[in-house]
C-alpha positions in Angstrom: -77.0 -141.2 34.5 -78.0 -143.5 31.7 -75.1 -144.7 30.4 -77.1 -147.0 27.6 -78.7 -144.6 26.3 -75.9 -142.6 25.8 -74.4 -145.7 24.0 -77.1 -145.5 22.1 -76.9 -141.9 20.7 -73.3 -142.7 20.0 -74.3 -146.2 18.2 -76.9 -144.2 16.2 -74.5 -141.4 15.5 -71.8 -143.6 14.0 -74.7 -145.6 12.0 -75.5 -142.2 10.7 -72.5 -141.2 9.5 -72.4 -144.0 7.9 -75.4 -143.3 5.9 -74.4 -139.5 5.2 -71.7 -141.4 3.2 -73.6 -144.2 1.3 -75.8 -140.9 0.0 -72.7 -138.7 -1.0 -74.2 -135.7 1.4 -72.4 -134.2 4.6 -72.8 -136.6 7.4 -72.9 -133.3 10.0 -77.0 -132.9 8.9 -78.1 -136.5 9.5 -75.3 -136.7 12.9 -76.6 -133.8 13.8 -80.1 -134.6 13.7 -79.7 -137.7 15.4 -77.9 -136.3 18.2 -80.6 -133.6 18.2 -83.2 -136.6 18.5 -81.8 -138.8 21.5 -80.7 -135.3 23.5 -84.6 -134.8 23.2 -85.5 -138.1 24.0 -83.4 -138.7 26.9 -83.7 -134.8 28.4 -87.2 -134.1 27.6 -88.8 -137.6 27.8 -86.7 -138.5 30.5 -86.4 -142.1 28.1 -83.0 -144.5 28.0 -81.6 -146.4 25.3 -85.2 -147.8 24.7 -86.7 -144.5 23.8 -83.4 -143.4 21.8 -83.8 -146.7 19.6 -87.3 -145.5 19.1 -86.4 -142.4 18.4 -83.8 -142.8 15.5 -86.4 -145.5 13.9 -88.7 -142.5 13.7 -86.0 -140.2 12.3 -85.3 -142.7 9.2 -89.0 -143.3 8.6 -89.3 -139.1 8.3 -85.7 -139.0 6.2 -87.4 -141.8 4.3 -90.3 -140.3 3.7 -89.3 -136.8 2.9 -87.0 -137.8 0.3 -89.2 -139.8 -1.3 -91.7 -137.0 -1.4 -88.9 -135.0 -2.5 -87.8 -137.6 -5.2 -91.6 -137.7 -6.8 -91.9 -134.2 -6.7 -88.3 -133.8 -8.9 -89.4 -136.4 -11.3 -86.7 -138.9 -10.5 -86.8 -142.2 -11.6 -83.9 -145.0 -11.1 -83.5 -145.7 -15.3 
């Protein structure tokens, strides 16, 4: 059992959370997410904590991406 990666998942879970709350929204999505991520990663991919990492860097550069596609579709702007 690879008890760094599951460190990991918790780790990025928490950090997460953590950013479900800077953004106002309901931290179960992005925990959820995440979780769903490193399961995949460590189950599937048969990665540890190495391949978690990678993982969660991937799900903020889709989050990121997404919600700024979102945000320039809407017509947002920060004045």
């Amino acid at each position: 059992m690879d008890y760094a990666g599951i460190a990991a998942a918790i780790a990025s879970a928490v950090f997460w959370t953590k950013g479900a709350a800077i953004e106002g929204i309901s931290p179960l999505v992005w925990v959820g997410a995440s979780l769903i991520v490193s399961v995949l990663t460590m189950v599937v991919l048969h990665q540890g904590w190495m391949g978690v990492a990678v993982g969660q860097v991937g799900l903020l550069a889709a989050i990121t991406l997404f919600r700024t596609l979102a945000d320039k579709g809407s017509g947002a702007t920060d004045e």
